[in-house]
C-alpha positions in Angstrom: 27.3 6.5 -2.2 25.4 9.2 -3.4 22.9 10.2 -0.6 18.8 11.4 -2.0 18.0 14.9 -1.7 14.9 14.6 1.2 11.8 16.7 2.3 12.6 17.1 5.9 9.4 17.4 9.0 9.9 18.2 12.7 10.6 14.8 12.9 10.5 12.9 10.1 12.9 12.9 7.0 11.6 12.0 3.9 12.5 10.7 0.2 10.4 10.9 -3.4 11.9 9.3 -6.4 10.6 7.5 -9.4 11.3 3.7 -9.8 9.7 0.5 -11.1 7.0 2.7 -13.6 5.5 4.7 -10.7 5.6 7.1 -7.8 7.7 6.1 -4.7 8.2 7.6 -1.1 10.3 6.3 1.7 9.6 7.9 5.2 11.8 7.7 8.4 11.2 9.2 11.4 14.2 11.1 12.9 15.1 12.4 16.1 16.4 16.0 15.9 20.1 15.6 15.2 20.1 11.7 13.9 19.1 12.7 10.4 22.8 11.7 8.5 21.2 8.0 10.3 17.9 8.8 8.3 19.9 9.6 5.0 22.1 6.5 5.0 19.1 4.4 5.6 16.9 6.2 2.8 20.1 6.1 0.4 20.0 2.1 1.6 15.9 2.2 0.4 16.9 3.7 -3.3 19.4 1.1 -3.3 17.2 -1.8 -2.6 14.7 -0.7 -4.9 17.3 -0.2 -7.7 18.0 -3.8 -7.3 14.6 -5.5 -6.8 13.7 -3.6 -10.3 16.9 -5.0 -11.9 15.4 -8.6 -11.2 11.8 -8.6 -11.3 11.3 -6.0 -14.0 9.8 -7.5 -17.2 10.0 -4.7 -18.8 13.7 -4.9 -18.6 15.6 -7.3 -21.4 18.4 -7.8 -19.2 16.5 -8.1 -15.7 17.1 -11.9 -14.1 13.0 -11.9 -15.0 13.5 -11.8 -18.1 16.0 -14.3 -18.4 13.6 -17.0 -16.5 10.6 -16.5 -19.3 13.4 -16.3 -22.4 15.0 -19.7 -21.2 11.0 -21.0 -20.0 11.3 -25.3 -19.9 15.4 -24.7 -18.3 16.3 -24.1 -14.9 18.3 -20.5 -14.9 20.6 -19.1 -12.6 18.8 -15.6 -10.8 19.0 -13.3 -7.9 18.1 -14.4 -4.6 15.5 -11.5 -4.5 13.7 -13.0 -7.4 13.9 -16.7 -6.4 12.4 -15.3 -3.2 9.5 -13.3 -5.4 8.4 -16.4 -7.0 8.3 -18.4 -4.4 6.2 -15.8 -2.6 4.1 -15.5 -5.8 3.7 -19.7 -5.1 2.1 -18.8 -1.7 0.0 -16.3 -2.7 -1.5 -18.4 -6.2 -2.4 -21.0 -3.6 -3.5 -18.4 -0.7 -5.9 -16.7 -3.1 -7.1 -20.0 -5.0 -5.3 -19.1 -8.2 -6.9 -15.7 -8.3 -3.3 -15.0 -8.3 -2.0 -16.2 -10.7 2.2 -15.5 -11.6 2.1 -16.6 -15.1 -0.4 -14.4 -16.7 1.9 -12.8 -18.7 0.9 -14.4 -22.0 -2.4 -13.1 -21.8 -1.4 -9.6 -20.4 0.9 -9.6 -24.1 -2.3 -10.9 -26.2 -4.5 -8.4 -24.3 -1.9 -5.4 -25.3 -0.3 -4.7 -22.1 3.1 -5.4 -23.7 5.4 -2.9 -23.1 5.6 -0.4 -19.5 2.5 0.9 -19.1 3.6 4.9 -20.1 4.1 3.5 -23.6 1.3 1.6 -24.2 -0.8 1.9 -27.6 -4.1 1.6 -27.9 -5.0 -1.9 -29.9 -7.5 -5.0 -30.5 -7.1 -7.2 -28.0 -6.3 -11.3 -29.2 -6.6 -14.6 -27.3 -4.0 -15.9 -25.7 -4.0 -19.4 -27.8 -3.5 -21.9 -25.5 -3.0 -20.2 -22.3 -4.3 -22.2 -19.1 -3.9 -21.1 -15.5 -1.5 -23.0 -13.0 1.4 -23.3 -15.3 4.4 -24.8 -13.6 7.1 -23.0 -11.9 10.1 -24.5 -9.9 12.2 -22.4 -7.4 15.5 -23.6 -5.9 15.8 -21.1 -3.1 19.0 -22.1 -1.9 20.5 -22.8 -5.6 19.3 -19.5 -6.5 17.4 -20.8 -9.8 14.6 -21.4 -11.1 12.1 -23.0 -14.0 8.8 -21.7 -15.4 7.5 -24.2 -17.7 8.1 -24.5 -21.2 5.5 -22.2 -23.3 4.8 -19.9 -20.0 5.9 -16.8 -18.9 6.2 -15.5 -15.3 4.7 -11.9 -14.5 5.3 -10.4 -10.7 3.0 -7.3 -11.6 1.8 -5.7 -8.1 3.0 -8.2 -5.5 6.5 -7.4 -7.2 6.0 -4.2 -5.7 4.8 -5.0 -2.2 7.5 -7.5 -2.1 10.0 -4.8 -2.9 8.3 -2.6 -0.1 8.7 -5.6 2.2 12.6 -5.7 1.2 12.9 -2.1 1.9 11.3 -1.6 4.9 14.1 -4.5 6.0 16.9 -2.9 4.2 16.0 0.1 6.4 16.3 -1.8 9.6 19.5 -3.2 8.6 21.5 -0.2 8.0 19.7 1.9 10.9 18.5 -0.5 13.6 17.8 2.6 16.3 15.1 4.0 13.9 11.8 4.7 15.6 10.1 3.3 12.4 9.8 3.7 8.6 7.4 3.9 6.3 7.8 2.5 2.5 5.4 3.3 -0.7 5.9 1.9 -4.0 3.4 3.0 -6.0 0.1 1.9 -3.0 2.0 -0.8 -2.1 2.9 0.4 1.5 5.1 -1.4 4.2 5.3 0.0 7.8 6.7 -0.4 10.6 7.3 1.0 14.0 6.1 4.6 15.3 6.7 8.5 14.4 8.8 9.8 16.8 6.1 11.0 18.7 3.8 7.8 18.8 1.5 6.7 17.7 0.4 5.6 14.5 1.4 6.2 10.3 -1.6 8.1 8.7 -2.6 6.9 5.5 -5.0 8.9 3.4 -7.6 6.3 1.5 -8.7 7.5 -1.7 -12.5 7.4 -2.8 -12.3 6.1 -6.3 -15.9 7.8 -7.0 -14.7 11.2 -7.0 -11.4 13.4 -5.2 -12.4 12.8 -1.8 -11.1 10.5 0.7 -12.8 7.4 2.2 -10.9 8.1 5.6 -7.7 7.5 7.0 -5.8 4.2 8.2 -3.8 4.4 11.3 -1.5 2.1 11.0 2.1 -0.1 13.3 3.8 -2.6 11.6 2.1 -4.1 8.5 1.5 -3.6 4.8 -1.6 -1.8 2.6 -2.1 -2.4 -0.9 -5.4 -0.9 -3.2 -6.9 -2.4 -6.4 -9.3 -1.8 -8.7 -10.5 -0.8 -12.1 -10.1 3.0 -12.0 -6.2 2.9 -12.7 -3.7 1.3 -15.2 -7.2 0.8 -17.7 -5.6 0.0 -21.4 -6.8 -0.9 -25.1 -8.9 0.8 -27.3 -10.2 4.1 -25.2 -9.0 2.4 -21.5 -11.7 -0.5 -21.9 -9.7 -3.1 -20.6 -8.5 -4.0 -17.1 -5.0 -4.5 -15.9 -5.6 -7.1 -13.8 -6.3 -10.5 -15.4 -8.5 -12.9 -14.3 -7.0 -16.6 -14.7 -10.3 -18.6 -14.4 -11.5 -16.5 -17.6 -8.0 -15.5 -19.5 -9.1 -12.4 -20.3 -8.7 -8.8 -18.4 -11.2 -8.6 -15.4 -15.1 -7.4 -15.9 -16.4 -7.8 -12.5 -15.3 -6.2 -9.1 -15.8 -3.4 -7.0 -14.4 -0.2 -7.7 -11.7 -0.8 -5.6 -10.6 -2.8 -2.5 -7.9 -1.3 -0.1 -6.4 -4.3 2.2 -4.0 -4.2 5.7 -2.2 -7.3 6.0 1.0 -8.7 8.3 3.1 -7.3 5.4 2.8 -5.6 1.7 3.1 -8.4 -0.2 0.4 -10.3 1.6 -2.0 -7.3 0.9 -0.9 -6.8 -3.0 -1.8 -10.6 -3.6 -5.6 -10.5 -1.4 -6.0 -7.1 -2.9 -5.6 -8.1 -6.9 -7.7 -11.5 -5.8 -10.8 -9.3 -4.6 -10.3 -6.9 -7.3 -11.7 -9.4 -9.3 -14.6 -10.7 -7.3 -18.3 -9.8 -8.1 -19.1 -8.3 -4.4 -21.3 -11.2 -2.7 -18.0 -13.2 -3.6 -15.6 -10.6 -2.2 -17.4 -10.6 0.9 -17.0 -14.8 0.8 -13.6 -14.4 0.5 -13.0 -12.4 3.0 -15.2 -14.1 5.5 -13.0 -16.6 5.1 -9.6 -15.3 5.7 -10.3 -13.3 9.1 -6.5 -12.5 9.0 -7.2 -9.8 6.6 -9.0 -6.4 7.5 -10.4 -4.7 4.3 -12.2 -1.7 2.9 -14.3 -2.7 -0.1 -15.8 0.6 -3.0 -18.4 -1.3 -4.5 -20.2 -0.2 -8.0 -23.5 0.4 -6.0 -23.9 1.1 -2.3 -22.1 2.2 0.7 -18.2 1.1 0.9 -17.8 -1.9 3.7 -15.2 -2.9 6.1 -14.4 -6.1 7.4 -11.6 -7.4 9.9 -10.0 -5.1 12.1 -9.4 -2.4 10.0 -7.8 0.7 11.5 -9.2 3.1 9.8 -11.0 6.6 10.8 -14.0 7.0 8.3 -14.7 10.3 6.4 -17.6 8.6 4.9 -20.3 6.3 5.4 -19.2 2.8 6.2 -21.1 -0.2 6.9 -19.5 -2.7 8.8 
């Protein structure tokens, strides 16, 4: 096994790669001395990551993903890492109230977003003919197979990545069960858990989508953080269009607040909450929330001063109203 080259702090040992289309970093914290421990256990992170992208890329031809949508209306043989995706992409289309929604893909491809997003061309968006939201999808988690139904197509988009930060952060634990704790980022989707070496909590720098500054700083234990909004991954003719797409409309998203930065029990609960608000008009955002007091939240709106809600660990560099 080939072991990562790694930016190494006083007590913390740290790995930067590029995987699944964006920027990743996988922190461990390391006694002085234990660091081959904190290199098998970030060359067990790449490794995990190499295989998550393998089956829930749809960018990939060959990716167990891919397969599903090819063979849509027939049961196909995949991974146990995707059979467990979709059926935590299930949960969260349910958790959400289909805000979520797995099987936009047809109307990300008519929008334009059909390729990985570095290579995408500027053109007229279409309707996706036929489209509706809810489409079917069957998951045999011990059988390792599943169905999406016949004319659909299954897109994991960002809770892919916070489950694959989920995965990690275990993978970790597995091959190095003394660690202090760990800390995984796949592109904003970020899994923690346990301490630094020294205490305490992992710092994570929230960025104010207004301008270069920062909004503050979450001080976070175990759980997950994933942001959403408008400001990034824009496509179409001149970046008019929004990645996310909203299934009650079947077109990319118009409404929302500039961005939404969520703290849940794990990654890939905060990716699917996060894409759901990123849709909301604002009074509904703060509905939403209001009603899922298991969440903590920092919402950018268009207009006005950001907002918290829950118990959101964060140290403000800005205004916030509560």
């Amino acid at each position: 096994m080939t072991l990562p080259q790694l930016t190494l702090a006083p007590t913390l040992v740290r790995d930067e790669f590029r995987a699944m289309g964006t920027e990743c970093a996988v922190t461990v914290a390391a006694e002085p001395g234990r660091t081959l421990g904190a290199r098998r256990a970030l060359a067990a992170a790449r490794t995990e990551v190499e295989a998550c992208e393998r089956a829930l890329s749809r960018f990939d031809p060959t990716s167990d993903l891919s397969r599903l949508n090819a063979g849509a209306g027939r049961w196909q043989r995949v991974d146990e890492r995707l059979a467990a995706a979709l059926t935590r992409a299930l949960q969260a289309r349910e958790q959400t109230g289909g805000r979520f929604d797995p099987t936009v893909l047809p109307v990300l491809v008519a929008a334009g977003y059909d390729r990985s997003f570095e290579d995408l061309e500027p053109r007229e968006p279409r309707a996706a003919l036929g489209w509706s939201a809810g489409a079917r999808l069957d998951v045999d988690i011990e059988g390792k197979r599943a169905r999406v139904e016949a004319g659909a197509a299954v897109d994991l988009g960002g809770i892919g990545k916070g489950f694959s930060a989920d995965r990690v952060l275990e993978a970790i634990r597995a091959t190095w069960p003394e660690l202090s704790g760990a800390l995984v980022d796949l592109g904003g989707d970020i899994a923690a858990g346990g301490t630094p070496v020294d205490g305490g909590h992992w710092r994570i720098r929230v960025a104010d989508p207004r301008g270069g500054g920062s909004l503050g700083e979450l001080q976070l234990g175990d759980g997950g953080v994933a942001t959403s909004g408008p400001t990034a991954r824009r496509f179409g003719p001149g970046g008019s269009l929004h990645h996310l797409i909203d299934p009650r409309t079947a077109r990319p998203a118009v409404d929302g607040p500039l961005s939404v930065t969520v703290v849940a029990r794990d990654a890939a609960t905060a990716e699917c909450h996060a894409t759901a608000l990123a849709i909301e008009p604002i009074e509904g955002a703060r509905s939403y929330l209001g009603k899922r007091v298991q969440l903590a939240a920092l919402v950018v709106p268009p207009h006005g001063r950001p907002f918290a809600t829950g118990s959101l660990p964060l140290v403000a560099a800005c205004a916030v109203a509560a």
